[in-house]
Biotite code that builds the C-alpha atoms (Angstrom):
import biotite.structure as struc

atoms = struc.array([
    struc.Atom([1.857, 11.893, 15.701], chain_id="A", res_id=1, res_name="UNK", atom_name="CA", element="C"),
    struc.Atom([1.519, 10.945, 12.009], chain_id="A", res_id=2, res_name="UNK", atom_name="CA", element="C"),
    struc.Atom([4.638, 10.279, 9.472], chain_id="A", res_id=3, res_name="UNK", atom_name="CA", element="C"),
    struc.Atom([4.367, 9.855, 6.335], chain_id="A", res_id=4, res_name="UNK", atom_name="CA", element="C"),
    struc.Atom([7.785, 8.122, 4.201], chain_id="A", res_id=5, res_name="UNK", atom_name="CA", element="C"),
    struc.Atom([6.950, 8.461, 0.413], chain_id="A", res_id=6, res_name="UNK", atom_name="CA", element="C"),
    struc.Atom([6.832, 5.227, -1.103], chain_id="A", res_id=7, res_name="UNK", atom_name="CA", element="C"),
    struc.Atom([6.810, 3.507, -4.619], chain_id="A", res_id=8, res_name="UNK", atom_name="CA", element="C"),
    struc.Atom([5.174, 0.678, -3.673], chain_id="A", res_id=9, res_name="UNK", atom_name="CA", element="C"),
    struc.Atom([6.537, -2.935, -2.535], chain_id="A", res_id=10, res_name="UNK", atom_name="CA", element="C"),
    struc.Atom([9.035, -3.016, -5.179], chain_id="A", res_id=11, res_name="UNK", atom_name="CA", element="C"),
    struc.Atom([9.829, -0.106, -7.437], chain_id="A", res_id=12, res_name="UNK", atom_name="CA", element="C"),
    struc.Atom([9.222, -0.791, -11.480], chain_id="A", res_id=13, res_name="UNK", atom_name="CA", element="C"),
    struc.Atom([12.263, 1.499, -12.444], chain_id="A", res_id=14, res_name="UNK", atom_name="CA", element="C"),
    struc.Atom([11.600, 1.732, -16.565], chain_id="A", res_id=15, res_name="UNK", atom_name="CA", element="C"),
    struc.Atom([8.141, 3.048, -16.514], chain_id="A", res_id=16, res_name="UNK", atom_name="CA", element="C"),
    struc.Atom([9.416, 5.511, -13.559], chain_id="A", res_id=17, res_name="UNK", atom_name="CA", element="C"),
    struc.Atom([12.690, 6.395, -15.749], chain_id="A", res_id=18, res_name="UNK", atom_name="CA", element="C"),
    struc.Atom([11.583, 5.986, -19.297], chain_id="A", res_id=19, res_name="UNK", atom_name="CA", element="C"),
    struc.Atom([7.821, 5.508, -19.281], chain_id="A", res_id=20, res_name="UNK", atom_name="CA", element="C"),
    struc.Atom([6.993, 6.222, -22.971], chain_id="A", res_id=21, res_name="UNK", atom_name="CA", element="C"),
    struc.Atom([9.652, 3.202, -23.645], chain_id="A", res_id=22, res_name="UNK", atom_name="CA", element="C"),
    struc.Atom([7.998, 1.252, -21.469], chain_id="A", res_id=23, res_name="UNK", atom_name="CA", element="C"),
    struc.Atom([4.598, 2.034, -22.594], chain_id="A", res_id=24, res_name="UNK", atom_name="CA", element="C"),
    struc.Atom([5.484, 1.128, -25.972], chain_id="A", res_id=25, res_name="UNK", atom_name="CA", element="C"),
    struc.Atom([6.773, -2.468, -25.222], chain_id="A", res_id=26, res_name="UNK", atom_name="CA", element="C"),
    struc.Atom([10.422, -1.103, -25.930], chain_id="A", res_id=27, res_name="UNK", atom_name="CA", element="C"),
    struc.Atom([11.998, -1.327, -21.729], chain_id="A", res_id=28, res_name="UNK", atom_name="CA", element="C"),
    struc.Atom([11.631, -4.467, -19.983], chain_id="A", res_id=29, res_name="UNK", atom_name="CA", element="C"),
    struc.Atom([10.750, -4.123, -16.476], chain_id="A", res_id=30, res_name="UNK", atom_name="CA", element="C"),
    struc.Atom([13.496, -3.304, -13.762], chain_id="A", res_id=31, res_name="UNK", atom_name="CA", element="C"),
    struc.Atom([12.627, -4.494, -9.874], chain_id="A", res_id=32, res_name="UNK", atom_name="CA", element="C"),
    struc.Atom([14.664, -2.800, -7.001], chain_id="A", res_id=33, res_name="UNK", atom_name="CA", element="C"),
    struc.Atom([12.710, -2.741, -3.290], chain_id="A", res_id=34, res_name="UNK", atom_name="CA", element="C"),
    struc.Atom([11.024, 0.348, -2.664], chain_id="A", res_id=35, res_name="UNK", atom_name="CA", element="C"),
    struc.Atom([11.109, 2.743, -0.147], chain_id="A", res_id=36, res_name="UNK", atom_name="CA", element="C"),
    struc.Atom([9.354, 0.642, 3.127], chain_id="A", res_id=37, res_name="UNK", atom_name="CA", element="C"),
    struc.Atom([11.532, -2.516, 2.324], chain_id="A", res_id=38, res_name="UNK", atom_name="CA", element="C"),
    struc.Atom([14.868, -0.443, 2.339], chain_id="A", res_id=39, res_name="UNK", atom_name="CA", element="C"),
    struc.Atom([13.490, 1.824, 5.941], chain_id="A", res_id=40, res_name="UNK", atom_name="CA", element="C"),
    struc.Atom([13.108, -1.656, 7.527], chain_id="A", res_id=41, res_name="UNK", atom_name="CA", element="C"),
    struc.Atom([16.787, -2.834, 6.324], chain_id="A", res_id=42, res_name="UNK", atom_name="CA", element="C"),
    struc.Atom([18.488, 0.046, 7.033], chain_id="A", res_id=43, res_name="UNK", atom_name="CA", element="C"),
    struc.Atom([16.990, 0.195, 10.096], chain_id="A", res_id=44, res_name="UNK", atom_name="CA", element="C"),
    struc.Atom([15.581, 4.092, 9.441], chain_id="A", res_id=45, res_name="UNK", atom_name="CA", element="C"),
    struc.Atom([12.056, 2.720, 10.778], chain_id="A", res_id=46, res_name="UNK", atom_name="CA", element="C"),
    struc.Atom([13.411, 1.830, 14.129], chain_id="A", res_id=47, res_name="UNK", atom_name="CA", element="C"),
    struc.Atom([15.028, 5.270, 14.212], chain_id="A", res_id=48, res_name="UNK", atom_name="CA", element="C"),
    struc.Atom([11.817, 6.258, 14.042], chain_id="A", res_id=49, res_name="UNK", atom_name="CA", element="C"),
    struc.Atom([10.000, 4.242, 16.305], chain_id="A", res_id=50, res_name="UNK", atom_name="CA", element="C"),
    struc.Atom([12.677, 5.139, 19.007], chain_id="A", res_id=51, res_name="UNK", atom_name="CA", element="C"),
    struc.Atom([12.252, 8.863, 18.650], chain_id="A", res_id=52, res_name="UNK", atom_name="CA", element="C"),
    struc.Atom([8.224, 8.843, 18.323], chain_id="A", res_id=53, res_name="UNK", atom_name="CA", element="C"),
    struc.Atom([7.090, 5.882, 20.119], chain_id="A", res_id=54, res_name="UNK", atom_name="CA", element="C"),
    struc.Atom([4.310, 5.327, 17.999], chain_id="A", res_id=55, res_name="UNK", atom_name="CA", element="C"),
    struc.Atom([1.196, 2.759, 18.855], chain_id="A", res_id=56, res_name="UNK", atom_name="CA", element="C"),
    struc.Atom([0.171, 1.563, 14.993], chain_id="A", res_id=57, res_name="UNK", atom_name="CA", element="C"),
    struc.Atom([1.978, 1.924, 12.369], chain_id="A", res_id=58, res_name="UNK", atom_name="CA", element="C"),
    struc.Atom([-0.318, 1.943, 9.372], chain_id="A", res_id=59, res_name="UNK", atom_name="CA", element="C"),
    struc.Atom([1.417, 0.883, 5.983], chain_id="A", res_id=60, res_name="UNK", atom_name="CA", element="C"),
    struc.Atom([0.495, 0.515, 2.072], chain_id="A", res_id=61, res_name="UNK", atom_name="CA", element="C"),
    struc.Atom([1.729, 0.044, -1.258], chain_id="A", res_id=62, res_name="UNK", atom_name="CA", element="C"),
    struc.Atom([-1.675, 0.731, -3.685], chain_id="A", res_id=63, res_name="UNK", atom_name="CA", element="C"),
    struc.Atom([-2.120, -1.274, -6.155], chain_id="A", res_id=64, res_name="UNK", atom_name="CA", element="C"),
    struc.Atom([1.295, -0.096, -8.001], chain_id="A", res_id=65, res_name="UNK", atom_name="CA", element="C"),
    struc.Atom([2.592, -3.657, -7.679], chain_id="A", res_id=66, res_name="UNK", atom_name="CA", element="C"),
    struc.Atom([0.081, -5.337, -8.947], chain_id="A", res_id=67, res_name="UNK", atom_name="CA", element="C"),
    struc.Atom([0.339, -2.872, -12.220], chain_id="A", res_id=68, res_name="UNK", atom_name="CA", element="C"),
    struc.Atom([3.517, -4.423, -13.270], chain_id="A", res_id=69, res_name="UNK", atom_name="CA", element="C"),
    struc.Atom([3.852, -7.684, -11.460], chain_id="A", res_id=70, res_name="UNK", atom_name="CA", element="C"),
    struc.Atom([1.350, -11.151, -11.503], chain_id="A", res_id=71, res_name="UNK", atom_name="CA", element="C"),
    struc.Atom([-0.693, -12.378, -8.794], chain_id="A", res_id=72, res_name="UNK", atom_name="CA", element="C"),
    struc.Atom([1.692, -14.889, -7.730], chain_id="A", res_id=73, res_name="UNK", atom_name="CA", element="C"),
    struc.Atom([4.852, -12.251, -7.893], chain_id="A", res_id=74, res_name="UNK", atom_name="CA", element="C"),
    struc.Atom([2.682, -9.912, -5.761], chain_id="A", res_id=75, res_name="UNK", atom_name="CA", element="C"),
    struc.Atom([1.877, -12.455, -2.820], chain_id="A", res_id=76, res_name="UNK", atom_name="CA", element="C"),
    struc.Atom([5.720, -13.011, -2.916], chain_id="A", res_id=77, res_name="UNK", atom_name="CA", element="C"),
    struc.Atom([6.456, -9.386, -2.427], chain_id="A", res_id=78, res_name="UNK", atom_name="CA", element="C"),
    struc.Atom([3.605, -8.593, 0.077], chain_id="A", res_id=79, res_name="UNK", atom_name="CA", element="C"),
    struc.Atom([5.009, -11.990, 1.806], chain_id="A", res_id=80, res_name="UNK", atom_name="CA", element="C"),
    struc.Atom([8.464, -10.489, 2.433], chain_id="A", res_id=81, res_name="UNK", atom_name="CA", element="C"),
    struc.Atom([6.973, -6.860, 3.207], chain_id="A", res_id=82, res_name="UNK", atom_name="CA", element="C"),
    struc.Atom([4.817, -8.509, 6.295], chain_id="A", res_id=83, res_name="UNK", atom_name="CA", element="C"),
    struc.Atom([7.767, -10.778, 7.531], chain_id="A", res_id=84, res_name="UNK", atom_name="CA", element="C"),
    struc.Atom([9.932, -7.939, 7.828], chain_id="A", res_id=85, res_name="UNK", atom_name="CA", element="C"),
    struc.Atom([7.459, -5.382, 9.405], chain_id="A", res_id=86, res_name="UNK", atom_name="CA", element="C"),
    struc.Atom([6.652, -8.184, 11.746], chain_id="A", res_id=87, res_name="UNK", atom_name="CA", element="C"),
    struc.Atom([10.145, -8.646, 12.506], chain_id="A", res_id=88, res_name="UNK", atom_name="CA", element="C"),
    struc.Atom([10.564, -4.866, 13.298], chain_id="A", res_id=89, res_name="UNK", atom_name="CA", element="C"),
    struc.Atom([7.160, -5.198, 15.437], chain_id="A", res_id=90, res_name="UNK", atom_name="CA", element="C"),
    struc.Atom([8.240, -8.245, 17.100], chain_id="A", res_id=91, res_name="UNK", atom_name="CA", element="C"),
    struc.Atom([12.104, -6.221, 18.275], chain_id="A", res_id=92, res_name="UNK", atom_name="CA", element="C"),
    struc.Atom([9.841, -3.351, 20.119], chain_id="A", res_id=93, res_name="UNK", atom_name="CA", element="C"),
    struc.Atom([7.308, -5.989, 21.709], chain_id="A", res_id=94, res_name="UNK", atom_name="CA", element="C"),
    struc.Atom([8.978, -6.014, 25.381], chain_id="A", res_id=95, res_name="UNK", atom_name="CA", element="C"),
    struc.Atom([10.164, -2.111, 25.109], chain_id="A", res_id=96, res_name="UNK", atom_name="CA", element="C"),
    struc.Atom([9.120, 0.865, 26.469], chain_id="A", res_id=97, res_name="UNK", atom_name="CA", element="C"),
    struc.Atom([7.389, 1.407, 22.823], chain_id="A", res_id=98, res_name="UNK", atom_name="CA", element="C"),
    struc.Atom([5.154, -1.491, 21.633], chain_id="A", res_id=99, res_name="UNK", atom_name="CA", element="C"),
    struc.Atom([3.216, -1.469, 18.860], chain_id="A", res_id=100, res_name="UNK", atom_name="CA", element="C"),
    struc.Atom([0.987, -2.805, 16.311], chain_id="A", res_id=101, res_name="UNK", atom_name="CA", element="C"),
    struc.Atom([0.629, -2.998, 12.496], chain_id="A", res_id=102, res_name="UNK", atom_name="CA", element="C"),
    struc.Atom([-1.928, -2.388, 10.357], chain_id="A", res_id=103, res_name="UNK", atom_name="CA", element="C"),
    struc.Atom([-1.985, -2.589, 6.258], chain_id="A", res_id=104, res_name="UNK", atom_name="CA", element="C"),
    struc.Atom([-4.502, -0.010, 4.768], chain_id="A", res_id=105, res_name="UNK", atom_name="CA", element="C"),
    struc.Atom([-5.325, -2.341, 1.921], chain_id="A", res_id=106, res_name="UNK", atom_name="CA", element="C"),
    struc.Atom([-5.702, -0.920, -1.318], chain_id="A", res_id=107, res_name="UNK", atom_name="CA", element="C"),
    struc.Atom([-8.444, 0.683, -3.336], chain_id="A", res_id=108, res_name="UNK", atom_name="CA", element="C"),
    struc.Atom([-10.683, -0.431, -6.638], chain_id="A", res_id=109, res_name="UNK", atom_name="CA", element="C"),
    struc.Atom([-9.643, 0.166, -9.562], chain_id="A", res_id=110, res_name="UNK", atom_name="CA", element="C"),
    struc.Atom([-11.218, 2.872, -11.628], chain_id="A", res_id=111, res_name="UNK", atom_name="CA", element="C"),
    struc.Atom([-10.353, 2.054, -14.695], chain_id="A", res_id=112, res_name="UNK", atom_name="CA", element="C"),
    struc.Atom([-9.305, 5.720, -15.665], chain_id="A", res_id=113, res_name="UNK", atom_name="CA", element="C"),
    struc.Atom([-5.735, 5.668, -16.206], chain_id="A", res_id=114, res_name="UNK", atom_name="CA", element="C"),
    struc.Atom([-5.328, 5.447, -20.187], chain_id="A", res_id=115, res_name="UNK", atom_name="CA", element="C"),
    struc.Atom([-1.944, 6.749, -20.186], chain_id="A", res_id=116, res_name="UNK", atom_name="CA", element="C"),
    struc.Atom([-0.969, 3.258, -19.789], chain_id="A", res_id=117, res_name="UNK", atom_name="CA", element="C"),
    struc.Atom([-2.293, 1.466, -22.565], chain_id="A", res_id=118, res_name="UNK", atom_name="CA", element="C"),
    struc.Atom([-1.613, -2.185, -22.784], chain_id="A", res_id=119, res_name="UNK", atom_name="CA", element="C"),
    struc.Atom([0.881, -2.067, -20.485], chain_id="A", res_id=120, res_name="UNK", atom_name="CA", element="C"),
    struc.Atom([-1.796, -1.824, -17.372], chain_id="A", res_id=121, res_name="UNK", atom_name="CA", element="C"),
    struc.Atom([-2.076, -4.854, -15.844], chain_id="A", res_id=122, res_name="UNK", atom_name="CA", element="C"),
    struc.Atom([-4.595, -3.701, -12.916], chain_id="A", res_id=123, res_name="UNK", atom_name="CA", element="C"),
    struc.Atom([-8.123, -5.349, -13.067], chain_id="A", res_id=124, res_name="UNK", atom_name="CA", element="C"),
    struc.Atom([-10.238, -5.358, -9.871], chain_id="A", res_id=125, res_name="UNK", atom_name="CA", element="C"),
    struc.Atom([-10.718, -9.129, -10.519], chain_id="A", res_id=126, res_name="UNK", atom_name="CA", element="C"),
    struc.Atom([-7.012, -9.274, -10.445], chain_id="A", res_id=127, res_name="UNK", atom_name="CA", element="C"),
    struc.Atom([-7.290, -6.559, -7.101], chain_id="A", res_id=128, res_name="UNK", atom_name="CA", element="C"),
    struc.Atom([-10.182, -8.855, -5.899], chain_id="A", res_id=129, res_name="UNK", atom_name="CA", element="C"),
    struc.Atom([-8.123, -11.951, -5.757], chain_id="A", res_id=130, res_name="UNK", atom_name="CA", element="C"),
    struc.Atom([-4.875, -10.061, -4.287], chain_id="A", res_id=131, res_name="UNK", atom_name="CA", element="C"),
    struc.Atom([-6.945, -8.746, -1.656], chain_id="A", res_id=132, res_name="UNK", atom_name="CA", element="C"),
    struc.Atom([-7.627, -11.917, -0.586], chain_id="A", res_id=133, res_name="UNK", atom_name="CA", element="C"),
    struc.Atom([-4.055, -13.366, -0.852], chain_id="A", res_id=134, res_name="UNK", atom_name="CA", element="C"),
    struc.Atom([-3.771, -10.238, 1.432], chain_id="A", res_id=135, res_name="UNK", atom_name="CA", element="C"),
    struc.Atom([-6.014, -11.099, 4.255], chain_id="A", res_id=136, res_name="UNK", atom_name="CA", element="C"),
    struc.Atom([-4.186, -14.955, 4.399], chain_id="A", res_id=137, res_name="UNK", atom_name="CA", element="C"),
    struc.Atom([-0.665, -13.405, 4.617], chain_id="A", res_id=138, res_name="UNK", atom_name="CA", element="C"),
    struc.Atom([-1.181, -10.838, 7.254], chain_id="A", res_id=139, res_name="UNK", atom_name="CA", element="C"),
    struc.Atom([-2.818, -13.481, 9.580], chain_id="A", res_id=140, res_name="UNK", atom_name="CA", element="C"),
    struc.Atom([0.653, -15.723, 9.203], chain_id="A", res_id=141, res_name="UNK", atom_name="CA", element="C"),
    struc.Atom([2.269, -12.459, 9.936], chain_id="A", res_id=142, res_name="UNK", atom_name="CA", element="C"),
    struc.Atom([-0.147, -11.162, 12.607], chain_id="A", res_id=143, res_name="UNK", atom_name="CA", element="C"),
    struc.Atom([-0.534, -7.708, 10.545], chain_id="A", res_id=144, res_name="UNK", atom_name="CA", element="C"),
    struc.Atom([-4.356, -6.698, 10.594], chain_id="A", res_id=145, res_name="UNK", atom_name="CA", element="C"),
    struc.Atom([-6.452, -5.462, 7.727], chain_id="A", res_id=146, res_name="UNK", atom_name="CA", element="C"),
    struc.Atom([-8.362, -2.519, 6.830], chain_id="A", res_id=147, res_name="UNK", atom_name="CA", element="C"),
    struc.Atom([-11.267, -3.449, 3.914], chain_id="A", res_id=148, res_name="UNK", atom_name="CA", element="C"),
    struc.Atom([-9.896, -0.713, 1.408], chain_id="A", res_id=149, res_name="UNK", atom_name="CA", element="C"),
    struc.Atom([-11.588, -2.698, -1.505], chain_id="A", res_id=150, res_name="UNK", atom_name="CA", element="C"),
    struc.Atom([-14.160, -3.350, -0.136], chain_id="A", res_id=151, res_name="UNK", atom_name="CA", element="C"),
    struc.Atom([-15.329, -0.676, 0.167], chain_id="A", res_id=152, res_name="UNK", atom_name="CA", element="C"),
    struc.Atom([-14.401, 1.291, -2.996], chain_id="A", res_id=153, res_name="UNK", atom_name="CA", element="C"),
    struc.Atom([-15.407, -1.402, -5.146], chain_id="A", res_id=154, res_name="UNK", atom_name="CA", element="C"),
    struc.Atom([-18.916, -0.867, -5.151], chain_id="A", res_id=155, res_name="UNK", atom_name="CA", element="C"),
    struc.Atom([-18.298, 2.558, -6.140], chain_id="A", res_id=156, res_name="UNK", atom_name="CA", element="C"),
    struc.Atom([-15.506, 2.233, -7.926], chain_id="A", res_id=157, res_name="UNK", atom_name="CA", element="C"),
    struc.Atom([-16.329, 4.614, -11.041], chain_id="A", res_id=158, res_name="UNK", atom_name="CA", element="C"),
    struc.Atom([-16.322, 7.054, -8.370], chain_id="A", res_id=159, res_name="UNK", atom_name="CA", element="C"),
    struc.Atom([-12.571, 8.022, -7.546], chain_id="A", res_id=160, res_name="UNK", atom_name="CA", element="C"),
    struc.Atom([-11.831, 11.155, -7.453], chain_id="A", res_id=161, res_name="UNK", atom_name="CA", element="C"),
    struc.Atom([-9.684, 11.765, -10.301], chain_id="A", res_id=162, res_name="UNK", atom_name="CA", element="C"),
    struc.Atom([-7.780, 8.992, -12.283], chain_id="A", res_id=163, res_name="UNK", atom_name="CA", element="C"),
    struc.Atom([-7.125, 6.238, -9.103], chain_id="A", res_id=164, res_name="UNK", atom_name="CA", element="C"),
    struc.Atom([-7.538, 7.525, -5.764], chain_id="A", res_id=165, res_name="UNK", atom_name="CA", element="C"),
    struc.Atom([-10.687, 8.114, -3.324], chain_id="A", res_id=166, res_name="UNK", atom_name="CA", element="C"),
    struc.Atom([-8.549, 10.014, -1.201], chain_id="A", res_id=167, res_name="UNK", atom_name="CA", element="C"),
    struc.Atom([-7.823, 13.315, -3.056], chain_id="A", res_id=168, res_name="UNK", atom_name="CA", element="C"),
    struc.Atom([-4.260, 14.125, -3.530], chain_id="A", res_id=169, res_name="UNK", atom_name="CA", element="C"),
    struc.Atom([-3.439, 17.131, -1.611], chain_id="A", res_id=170, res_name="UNK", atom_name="CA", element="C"),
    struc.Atom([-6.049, 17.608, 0.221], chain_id="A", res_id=171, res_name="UNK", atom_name="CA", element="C"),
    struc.Atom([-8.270, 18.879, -2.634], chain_id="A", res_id=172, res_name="UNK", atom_name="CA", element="C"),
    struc.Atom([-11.409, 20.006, -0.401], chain_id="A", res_id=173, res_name="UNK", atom_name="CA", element="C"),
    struc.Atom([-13.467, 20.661, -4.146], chain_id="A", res_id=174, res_name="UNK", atom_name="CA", element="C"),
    struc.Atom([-13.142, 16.746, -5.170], chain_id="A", res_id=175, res_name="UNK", atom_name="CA", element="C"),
    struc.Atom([-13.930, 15.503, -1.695], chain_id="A", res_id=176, res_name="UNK", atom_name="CA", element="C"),
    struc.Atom([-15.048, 11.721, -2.299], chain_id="A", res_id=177, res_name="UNK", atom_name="CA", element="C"),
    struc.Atom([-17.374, 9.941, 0.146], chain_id="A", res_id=178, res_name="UNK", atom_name="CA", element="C"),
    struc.Atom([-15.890, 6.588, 0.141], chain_id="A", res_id=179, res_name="UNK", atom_name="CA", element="C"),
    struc.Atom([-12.314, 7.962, 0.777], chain_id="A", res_id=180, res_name="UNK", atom_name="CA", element="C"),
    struc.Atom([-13.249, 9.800, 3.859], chain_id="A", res_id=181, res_name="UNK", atom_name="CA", element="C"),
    struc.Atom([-14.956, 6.964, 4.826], chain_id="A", res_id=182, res_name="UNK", atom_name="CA", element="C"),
    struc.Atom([-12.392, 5.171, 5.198], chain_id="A", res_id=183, res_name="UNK", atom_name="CA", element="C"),
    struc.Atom([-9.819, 7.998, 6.448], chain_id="A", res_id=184, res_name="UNK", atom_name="CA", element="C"),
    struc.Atom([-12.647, 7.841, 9.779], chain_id="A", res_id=185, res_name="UNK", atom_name="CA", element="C"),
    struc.Atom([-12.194, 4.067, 9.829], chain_id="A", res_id=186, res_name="UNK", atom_name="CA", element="C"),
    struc.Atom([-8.474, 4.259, 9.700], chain_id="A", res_id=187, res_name="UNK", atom_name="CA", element="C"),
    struc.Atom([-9.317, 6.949, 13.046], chain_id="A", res_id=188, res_name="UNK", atom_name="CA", element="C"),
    struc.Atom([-11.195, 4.853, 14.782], chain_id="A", res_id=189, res_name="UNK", atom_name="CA", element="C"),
    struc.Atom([-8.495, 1.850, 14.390], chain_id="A", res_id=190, res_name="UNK", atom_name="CA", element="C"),
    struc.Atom([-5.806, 4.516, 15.754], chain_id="A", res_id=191, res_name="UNK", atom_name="CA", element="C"),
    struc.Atom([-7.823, 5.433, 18.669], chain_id="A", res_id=192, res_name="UNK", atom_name="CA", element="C"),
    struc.Atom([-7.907, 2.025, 20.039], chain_id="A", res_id=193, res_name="UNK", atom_name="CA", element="C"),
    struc.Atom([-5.056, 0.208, 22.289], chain_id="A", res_id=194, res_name="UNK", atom_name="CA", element="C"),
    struc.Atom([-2.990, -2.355, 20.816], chain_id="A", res_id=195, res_name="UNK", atom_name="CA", element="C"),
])
């Protein structure tokens, strides 16, 4: 069984979400609150969850939202307290009738087609390139494994199908991308095997 909780990434930017021509134009400063997977694992709505469904992976992601609005360094802090509390959740089910592991999806290359933003974009895939490997250090402190996202969108990366994803938004069958079924299959395969 598959569940998806709408996110906004690790933390939610509220002024470009709320007022994003303001913020576009340099006038709102930005405004942190945690987003959606932070506040499931506090309120405990993600054991709820696991108790009713039992599942055997949960697989998690943010995109590369926070790394729009946020540096490097404010980004590995973020992703830092993400992984300690998902491994804290894991860790609580361990010895239950419902174990299970975690697994971060990563998050794609950057396209580059997202104009609406102007100056304020802060995304680069050097910047994704060098977040990606924060990544892979954090989730072995935390015992979360990895799924390559980046690598391997980013030799494509002109080739998202529309402005930033590889897998199409709503299941558009006419924009079907390679890469992003790709790595739907690998995310599969991962599910199929045993924690």
């Amino acid at each position: 069984m598959a569940t998806k909780y709408h996110g906004v990434g690790i933390y939610l930017n509220k002024a470009p979400h709320y007022h994003f021509k303001a913020y576009v134009a340099g006038q709102k400063k930005p405004e942190f609150v945690p987003g959606k997977m932070l506040e499931n694992l506090k309120t405990g709505r993600y054991r709820s969850l696991q108790m009713e469904h039992k599942f055997t992976t949960w697989f998690f992601q943010s995109g590369h939202w926070d790394l729009r609005d946020a540096t490097l360094g404010e980004y590995e802090r973020r992703l830092a307290e993400l992984f300690r509390e998902f491994a804290k959740f894991r860790d609580k089910f361990r010895k239950s009738v419902a174990p299970f592991r975690i697994v971060w999806l990563g998050f794609p290359a950057f396209s580059y087609k997202r104009e609406m933003w102007g100056g304020m974009e802060m995304r680069t895939n050097v910047k994704l390139a060098l977040a990606d490997q924060a990544v892979a250090k954090i989730a072995r402190k935390y015992g979360v494994e990895v799924l390559p996202f980046f690598n391997l969108t980013y030799p494509l990366y002109r080739q998202s199908c529309d402005s930033h994803h590889y897998v199409c938004p709503n299941g558009n069958l006419k924009e079907r991308n390679p890469i992003g079924y790709e790595f739907l299959e690998l995310v599969l395969d991962v599910s199929q095997c045993l924690p």
